[in-house]
N, C-alpha and C positions, 0 to 999 in steps of 0.2 A: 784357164779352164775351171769351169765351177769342181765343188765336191764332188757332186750327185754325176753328171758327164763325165768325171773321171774314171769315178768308180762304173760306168756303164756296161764294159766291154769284162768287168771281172766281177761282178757282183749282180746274180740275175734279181736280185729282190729288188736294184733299180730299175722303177718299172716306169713307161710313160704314160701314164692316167688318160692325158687329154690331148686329142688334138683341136686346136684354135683357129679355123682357117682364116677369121676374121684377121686374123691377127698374125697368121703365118708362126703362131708357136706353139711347144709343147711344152708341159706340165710334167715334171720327171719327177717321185714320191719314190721313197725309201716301206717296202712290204715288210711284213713277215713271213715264214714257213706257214704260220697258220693262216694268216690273210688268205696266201694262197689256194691254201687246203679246204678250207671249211667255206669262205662265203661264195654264194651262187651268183653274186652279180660285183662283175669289177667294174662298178658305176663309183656314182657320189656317195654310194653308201658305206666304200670302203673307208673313205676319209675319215681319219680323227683329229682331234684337239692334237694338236703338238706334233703332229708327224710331219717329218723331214721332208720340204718338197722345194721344187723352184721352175719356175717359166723361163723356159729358153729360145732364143730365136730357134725358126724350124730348119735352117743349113747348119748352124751350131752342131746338131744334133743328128744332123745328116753325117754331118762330116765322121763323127766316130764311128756310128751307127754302120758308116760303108764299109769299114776297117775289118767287122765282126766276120768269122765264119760264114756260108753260106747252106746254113742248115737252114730247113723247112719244119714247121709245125706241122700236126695232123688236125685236121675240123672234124667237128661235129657240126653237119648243119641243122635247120629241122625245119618247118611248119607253125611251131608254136604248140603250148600245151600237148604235147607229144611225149613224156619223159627225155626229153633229151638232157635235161639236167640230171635225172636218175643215172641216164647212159654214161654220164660223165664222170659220174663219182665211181658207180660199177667198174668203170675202163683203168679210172688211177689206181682202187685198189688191188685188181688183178694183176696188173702190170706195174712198172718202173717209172712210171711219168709222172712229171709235171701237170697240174690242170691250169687253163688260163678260162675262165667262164665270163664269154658276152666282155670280154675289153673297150672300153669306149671310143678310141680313135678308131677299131674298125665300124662301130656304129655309128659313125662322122663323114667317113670313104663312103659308106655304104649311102647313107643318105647322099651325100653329093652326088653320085652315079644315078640316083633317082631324080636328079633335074633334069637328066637328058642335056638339051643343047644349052640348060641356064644354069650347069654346073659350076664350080668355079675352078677345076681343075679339070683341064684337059686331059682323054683318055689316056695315053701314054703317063702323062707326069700321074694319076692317081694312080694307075698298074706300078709304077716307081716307085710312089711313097708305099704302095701296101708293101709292096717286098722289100723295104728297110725295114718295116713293124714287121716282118715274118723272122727277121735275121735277127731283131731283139728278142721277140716273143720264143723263139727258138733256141736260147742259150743255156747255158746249161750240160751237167752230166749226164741229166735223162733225157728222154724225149719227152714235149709239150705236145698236148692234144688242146687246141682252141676252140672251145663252147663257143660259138657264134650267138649273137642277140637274132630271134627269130627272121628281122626284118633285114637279115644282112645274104638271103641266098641270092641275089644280083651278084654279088660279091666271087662266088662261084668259079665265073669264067673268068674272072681275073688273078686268083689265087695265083702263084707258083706250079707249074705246071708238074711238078714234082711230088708236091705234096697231096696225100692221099686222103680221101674225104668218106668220109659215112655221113649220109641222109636219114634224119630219121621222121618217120611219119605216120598217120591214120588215114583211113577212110574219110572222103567227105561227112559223110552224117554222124561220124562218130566226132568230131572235130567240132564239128557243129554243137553236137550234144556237152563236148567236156567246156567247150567256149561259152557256151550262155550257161552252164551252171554255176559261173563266178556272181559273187555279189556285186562287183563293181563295173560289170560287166560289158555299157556303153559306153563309158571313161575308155576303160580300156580298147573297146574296140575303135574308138574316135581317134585314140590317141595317136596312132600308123597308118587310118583309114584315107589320109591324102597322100603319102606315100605312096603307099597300095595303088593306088589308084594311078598316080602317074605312071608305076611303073607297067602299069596295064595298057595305059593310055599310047607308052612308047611302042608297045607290042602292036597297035593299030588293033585293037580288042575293042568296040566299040559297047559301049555303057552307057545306062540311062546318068544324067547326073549324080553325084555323090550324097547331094540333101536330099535326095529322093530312096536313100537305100532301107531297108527297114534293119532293124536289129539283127535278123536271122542271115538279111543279105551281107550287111559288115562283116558277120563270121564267116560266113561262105569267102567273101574277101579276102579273107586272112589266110584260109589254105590256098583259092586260087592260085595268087598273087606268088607266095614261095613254090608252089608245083612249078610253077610254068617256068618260072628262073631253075629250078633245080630239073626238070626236064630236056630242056635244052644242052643241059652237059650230059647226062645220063647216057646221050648217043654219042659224043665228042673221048670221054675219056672213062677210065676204070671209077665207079663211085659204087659204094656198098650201100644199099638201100636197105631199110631196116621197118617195117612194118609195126606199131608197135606194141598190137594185139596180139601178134605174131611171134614177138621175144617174150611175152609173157606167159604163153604158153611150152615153150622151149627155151626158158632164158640160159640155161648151159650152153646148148650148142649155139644160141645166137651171139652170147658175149662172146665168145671164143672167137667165131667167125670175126664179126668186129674187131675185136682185137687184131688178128691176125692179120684184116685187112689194111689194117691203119699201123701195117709194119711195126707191133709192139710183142714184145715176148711175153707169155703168157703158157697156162697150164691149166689141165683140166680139174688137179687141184686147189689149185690157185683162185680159177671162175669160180668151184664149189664155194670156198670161203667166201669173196666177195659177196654171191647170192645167199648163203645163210647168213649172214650177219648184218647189222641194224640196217643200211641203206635201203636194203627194200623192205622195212619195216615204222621209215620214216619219211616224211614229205618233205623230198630233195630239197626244196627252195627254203624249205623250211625246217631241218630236222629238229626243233625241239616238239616237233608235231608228228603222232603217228598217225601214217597210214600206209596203205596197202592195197595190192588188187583187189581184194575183196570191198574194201571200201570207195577205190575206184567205180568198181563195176556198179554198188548202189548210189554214186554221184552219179552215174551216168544215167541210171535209169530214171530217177528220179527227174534230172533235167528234160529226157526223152517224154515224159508224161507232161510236166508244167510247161515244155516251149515248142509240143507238136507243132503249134501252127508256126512258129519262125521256123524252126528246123526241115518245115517242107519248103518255107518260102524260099530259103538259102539255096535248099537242093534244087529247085525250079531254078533261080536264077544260072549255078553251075549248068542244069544240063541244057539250059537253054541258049548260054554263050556257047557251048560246046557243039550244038547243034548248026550252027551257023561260024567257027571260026575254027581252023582246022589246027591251028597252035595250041585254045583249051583244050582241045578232044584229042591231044597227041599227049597233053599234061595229065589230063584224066587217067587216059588209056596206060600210061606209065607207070602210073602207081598205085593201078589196079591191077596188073598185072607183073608187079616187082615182084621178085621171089622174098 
């Protein structure tokens, strides 16, 4: 048995980076505490020169993996540009957890599930593999709370039926508004937009083609797309829905509730600290950057003035699918009306 698979079951900083379906392997790297702590995306970005890793077949890896405890991690899911990386850093400091933010092999499941019938893992065996990465991602003294990558609420109905979820989200036209106020902002929205789309397409949601979306409609896209997968559990099981105009005007009692939803201990002295102290004074994805609601709230407007016409054309397309297919207008209606 290699180093890194040995140490699996007793050392949670062995963590497995990547799943390879081409190749039926994984990629198992040696973390740090602060790896874990500090950066917002367990992609490529964690990788350095010199760190400890190795490619293992994927039963190898099965085989320990199965051995482990049968603890469940908590999610964070969201929409995209939502704070949910905020919510995340918010959630570790109040509480006792682990963070795991956007893991790559669930952004690998996730994608596969969005081939539908040209997946290369059949539904049972992908609900399998996720729940071995639920049992690694889980280990540990504390409890793990798992930042989901935006494009992963398909993922949803297949978690652990145990493990407890908070959604977090905006308004259509506010999503719209914080989404085209990025500079890089078609890259971005191109770069999930077929995704998106199939996973639309499996809903029997009927769309004009994808070359034909304008910039405003991409964004509109991009919340569609995670409502309508995170709708569909909303009526199925307990999920905490998180507004997040709405924690920003009450973020005491919102983290609290969060917290408490996502079975973690916490205190109301404890949310005070978290909320006074730099994270909401800094741009989560990026803390050597500040910002803040109040600077939020002038990105928004600003966007809201320079992209009126996409930002109507996106809302057009939302109420217009919604007018005619009773699963948008049931996605709509949900998180318009979450508490």
């Amino acid at each position: 048995m290699s180093g890194l698979l040995d140490n699996l079951k007793i050392d949670r900083f062995v963590f497995p980076h990547q799943l390879d379906l081409m190749n039926d392997s994984v990629l198992l790297v040696r973390l740090s505490n602060a790896d874990l702590r500090d950066h917002s995306f367990l992609d490529q970005r964690i990788l350095r020169q010199g760190m400890t890793h190795e490619w293992l077949r994927w039963s190898e890896f099965e085989a320990v993996a199965q051995t482990l405890s049968k603890k469940v991690p908590a999610y964070i899911f969201h929409v995209g540009h939502c704070g949910s990386t905020l919510l995340s850093r918010l959630v570790c400091a109040a509480t006792d957890t682990q963070a795991l933010r956007e893991p790559l092999p669930m952004r690998t499941i996730a994608f596969d599930q969005a081939d539908g019938r040209a997946a290369l893992l059949a539904d049972d065996v992908l609900r399998a593999r996720l729940h071995i990465f639920e049992r690694v991602w889980a280990r540990g003294p504390s409890k793990t709370v798992v930042k989901a990558s935006s494009i992963c609420s398909n993922l949803m109905e297949r978690i652990d039926s145990a493990a407890p979820i908070a959604f977090v989200y905006q308004q259509p036209e506010t999503h719209l508004a914080v989404t085209l106020a990025g500079e890089n902002t078609l890259q971005d929205l191109r770069g999930f937009a077929q995704n998106r789309y199939r996973r639309l397409q499996e809903r029997d949601i009927d769309m004009q083609p994808l070359a034909a979306f304008t910039v405003g409609e991409l964004a509109a896209l991009t919340w569609l797309t995670e409502a309508v997968s995170a709708s569909r559990v909303l009526t199925r099981r307990m999920v905490a829905t998180l507004d997040f105009d709405r924690f920003l005007e009450q973020p005491d009692d919102s983290l609290a509730d969060v917290c408490r939803h996502l079975d973690l201990e916490t205190g109301p002295e404890r949310c005070r600290i978290a909320l006074n102290g730099p994270i909401m004074r800094t741009y989560s994805k990026a803390p050597e950057h500040a910002y803040g609601p109040e600077l939020r709230n002038e990105i928004i407007g600003d966007s809201r003035a320079r992209n009126s016409n996409e930002i109507a054309r996106g809302m057009r397309w939302i109420n217009g699918l919604a007018a005619r297919n009773a699963e948008v207008t049931a996605a709509v209606n949900a998180l318009s009306s979450a508490p």
